[in-house]
C-alpha positions in Angstrom: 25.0 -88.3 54.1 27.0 -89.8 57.2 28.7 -86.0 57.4 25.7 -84.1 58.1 23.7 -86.1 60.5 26.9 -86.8 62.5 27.5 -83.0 62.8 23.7 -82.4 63.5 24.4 -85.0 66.4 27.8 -83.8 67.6 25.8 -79.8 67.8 23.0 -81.5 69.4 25.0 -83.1 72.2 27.3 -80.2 72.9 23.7 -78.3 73.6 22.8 -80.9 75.9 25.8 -81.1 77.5 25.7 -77.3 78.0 22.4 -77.2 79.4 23.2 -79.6 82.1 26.3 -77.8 82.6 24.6 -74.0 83.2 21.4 -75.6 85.4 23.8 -78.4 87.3 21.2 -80.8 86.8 19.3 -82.9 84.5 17.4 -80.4 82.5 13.2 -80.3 83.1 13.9 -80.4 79.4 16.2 -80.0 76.4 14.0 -76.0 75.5 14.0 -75.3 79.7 17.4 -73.7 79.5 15.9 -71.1 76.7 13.0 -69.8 79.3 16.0 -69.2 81.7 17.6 -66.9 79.3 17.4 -63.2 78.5 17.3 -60.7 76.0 19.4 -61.9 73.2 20.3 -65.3 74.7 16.8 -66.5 73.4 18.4 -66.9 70.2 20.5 -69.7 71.1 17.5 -72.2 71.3 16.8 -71.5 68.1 19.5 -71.4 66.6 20.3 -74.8 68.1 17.0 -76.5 67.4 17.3 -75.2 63.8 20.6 -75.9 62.9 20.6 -79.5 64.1 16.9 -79.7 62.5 18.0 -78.3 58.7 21.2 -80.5 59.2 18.9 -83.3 60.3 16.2 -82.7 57.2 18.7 -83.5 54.6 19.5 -86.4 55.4 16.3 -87.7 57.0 13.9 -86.3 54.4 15.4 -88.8 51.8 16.6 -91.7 54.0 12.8 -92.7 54.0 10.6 -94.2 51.7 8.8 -92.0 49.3 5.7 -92.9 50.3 6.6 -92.2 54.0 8.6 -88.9 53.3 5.5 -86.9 54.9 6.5 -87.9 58.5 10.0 -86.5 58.2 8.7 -83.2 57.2 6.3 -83.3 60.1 9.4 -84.1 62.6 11.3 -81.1 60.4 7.9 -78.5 60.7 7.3 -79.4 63.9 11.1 -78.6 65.3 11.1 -75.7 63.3 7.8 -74.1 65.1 9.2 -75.5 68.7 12.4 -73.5 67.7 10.3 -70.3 67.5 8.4 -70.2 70.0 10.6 -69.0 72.8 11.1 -65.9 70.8 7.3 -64.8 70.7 6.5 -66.1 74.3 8.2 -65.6 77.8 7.1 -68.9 78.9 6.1 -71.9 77.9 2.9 -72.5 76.2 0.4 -74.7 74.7 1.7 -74.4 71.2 5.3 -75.6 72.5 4.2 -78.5 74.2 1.9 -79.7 71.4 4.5 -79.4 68.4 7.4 -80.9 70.3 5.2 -84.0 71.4 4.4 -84.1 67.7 8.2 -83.6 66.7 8.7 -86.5 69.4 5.9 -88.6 68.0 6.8 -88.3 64.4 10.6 -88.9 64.7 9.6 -92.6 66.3 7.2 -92.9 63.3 10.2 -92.3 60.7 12.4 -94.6 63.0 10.0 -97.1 62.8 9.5 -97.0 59.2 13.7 -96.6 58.6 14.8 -99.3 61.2 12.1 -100.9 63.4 15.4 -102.8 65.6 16.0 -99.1 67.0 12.9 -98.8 69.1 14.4 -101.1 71.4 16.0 -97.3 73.0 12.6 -97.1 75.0 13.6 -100.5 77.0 15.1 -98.1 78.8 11.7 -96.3 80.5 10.1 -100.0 81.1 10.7 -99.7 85.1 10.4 -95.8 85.1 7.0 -96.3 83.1 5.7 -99.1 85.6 6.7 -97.1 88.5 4.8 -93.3 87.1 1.6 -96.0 86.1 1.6 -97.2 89.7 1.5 -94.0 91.4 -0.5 -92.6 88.8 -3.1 -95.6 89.9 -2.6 -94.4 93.7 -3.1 -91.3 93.3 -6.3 -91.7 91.2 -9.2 -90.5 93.1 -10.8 -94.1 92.3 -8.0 -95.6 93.9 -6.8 -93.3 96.4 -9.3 -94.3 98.9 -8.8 -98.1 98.9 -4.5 -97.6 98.6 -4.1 -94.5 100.7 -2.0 -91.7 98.9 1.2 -92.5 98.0 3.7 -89.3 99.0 6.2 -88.4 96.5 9.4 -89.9 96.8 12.2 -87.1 96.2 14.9 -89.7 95.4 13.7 -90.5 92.0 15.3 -88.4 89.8 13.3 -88.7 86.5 10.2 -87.0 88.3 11.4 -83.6 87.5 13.2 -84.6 83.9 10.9 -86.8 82.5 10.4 -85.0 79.4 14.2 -84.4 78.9 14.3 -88.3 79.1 12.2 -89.0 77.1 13.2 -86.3 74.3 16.9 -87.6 74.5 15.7 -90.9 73.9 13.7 -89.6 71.0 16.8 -88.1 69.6 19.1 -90.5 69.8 16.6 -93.2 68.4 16.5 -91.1 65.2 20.3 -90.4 64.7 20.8 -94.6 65.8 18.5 -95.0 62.7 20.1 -92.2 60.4 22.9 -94.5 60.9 21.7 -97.7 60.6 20.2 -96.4 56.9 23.4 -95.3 56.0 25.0 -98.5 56.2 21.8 -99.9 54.7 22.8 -103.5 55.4 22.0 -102.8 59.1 18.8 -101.0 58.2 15.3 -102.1 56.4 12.5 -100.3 55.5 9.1 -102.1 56.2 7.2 -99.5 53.7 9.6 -100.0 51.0 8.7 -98.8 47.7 9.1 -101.3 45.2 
């Protein structure tokens, strides 16, 4: 078990790493370096996302409780449709956004179920997430009036790559709990089957 997820990680890192590499910046996220791409450079999104996913699926699929097992498939369904659909659009759409929130959404689910403890990853975004709700309050049109408009400061970094932020956290959450359920005395399960 410990072999495949740590090889779907290692692939997964050397992508990111890669990505930031070719833009020379912080991604706007992990899939913004397939839109850049032509001709049969598309392929190497998806070829990414799915290796790392059907790596991933083997190890997560069965790491959770049978009761539970649904949410993995989701995150496995949902990567799998986000992996495809650079090659049947130019440019980002709809579909993409919704199945890699859901991906997002339902990896935290199965990290929740696998090892609650690992959730302690989005600590991270507390003062990023105050800061966005503040100026998100400012800029309300409720708001605005009473605060003035608050301009947008160019030295914050994560305005531009707050979705690769928050993906990489998503993704690291889920291998830190891989791991934690394979050394299952670091790891319980709060829907345990009995």
């Amino acid at each position: 078990m410990v072999s495949r997820f740590i090889l779907s990680a290692a692939i997964a890192m050397a992508y990111i790493i890669a990505t930031v590499f070719v833009q020379k910046r912080i991604p706007v996220s992990m899939s913004s370096l397939c839109y850049t791409f032509k001709g049969a450079w598309r392929w190497l999104w998806s070829l990414w996302i799915w290796t790392t996913m059907f790596l991933l699926a083997f190890d997560l699929i069965p790491a959770m409780p049978e009761n539970c097992q649904v949410f993995a498939f989701a995150t496995c369904a949902c990567l799998l449709f986000v992996g495809a659909m650079p090659l049947f659009n130019i440019e980002k759409n709809t579909a993409h956004n919704v199945f890699g929130i859901g991906a997002g959404v339902f990896s935290q689910v199965c990290v929740m179920i696998m090892a609650p403890q690992v959730l302690w990853g989005w600590i991270v975004l507390l003062p990023i997430g105050i800061d966005f709700l503040w100026r998100m309050i400012q800029l309300s049109r409720f708001t605005a009036p009473l605060m003035g408009r608050m301009p947008a400061n160019p030295h914050r970094f994560y305005d531009e790559c707050m979705v690769f932020i928050l993906e990489t956290i998503a993704m690291t959450n889920t291998y830190t709990a891989l791991y934690f359920v394979s050394h299952s005395q670091l790891a319980f399960h709060i829907f345990a089957v009995e």
